[in-house]
N, C-alpha and C positions, 0 to 999 in steps of 0.2 A: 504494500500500500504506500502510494506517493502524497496523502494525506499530511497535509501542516495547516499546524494554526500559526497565521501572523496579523498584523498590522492590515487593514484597508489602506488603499491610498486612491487616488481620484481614478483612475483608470479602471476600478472598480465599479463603480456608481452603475453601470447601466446592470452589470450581473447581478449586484447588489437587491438591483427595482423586482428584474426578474424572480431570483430567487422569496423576494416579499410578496410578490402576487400570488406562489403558491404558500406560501408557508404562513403568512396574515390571515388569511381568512378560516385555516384549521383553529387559532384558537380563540374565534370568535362564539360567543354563545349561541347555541342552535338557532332559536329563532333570530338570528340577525340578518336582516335583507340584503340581498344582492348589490343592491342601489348605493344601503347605509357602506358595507364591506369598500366598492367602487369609489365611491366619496373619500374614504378615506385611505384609499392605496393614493387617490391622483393628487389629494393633500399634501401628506406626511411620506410617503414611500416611493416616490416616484424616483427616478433617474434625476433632476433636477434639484431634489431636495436632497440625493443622498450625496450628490456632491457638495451641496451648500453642508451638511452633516461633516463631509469629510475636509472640508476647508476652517471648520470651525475647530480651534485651539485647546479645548474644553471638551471636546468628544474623541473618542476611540472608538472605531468601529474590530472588530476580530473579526476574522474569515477562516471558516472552515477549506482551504483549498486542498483539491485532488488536479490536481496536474491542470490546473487554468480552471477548473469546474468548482464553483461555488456552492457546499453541498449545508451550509449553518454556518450563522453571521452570529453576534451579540454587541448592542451598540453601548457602553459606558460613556455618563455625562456627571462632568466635575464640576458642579453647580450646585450650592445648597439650595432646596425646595421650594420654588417658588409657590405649590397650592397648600394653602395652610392647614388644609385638613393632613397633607403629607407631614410639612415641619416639625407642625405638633407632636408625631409621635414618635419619631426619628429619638434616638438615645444614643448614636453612635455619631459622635462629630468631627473632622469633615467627614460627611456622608457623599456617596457617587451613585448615582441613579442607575441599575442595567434597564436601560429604557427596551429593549431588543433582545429577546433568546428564540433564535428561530433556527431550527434541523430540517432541511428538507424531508419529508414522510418516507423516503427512501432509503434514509440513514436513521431512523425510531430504533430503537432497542438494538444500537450496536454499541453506546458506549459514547457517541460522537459529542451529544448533548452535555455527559460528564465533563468529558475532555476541554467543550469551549466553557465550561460554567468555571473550571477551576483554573484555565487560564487568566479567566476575567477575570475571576477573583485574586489572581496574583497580581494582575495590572494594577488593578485598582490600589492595593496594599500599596503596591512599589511607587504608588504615583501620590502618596501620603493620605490616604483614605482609610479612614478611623472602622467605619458602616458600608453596607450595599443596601440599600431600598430598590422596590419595584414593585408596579403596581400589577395583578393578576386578577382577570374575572372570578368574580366570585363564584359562575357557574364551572369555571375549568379547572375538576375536578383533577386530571392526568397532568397538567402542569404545576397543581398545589403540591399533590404529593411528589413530585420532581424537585420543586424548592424545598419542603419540609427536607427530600433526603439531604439536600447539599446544607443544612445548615440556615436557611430562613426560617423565619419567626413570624407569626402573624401580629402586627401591631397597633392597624385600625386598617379604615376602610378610605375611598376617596371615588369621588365620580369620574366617570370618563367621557368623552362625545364622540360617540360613534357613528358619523355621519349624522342623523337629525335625531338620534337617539339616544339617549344616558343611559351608560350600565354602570354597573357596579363594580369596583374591584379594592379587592382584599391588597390594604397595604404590605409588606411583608419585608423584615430588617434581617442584615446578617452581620454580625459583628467580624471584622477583619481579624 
């Protein structure tokens, strides 16, 4: 296996989009519309945004790469919490947001998902990060207990906008 995790850099972004079209809308809660899903890939996930992502000083993107084939991304942001329902329950300070954990459905249950969580979680350390928060639907059961294994904590809750709909999702802290 020619698998490595490194660094994104710009010449990534459109693999990046890709890779999010399929891997975004697996952990969206079942009832979420097609429409709401679409709205929010051409947002926040788009090629255009993931290089503005990767231009920005304060974010780290990680790429799961197999010989040019982008197979799981995790996007880390060195930002203290802007939504205050977040701040509030954050205990671990600086804290770095994993805004992004996403495996292509093709690589689920081989270990790929551990690999990029515990690299992220060294980035983050090495990059003087006290915490890791993330927000997770409260419906996505198979990505809670994927956090629970790595060491997150349930700590509160905080809304999300998902295209013209609010969900919910479980705050969740991991002490570095």
């Amino acid at each position: 296996m020619t698998e490595t995790i490194r660094t994104a850099t710009s010449n990534d972004a459109g693999k990046l989009a890709e890779l999010a079209a399929v891997t975004f809308p697996l952990a969206c809660p079942p009832g979420s519309s097609p429409e709401d899903i679409q709205a929010h890939l051409e947002k926040h996930l788009s090629e255009a945004r993931f290089a503005e992502y990767l231009a920005d000083a304060n974010i780290t993107i990680l790429v799961l790469d197999d010989a040019g084939q982008l197979n799981g991304y995790t996007m880390l942001i060195a930002k203290p919490a802007s939504d205050p329902d977040v701040a509030s329950v954050l205990s671990a300070q600086p804290s770095t947001e994993l805004s992004k954990c996403y495996v292509h459905p093709e690589h689920h249950g081989h270990g790929a998902a551990a690999r990029l969580m515990k690299a992220s979680l060294a980035d983050a350390a090495d990059k003087g990060a006290a915490g890791v928060w993330l927000g997770v639907n409260s419906q996505n059961a198979k990505a809670i207990r994927f956090y629970e294994k790595n060491g997150f904590e349930r700590v509160g809750t905080k809304s999300f906008q998902l295209g013209n709909t609010v969900e919910h999702d479980f705050v969740m802290e991991y002490a570095v």
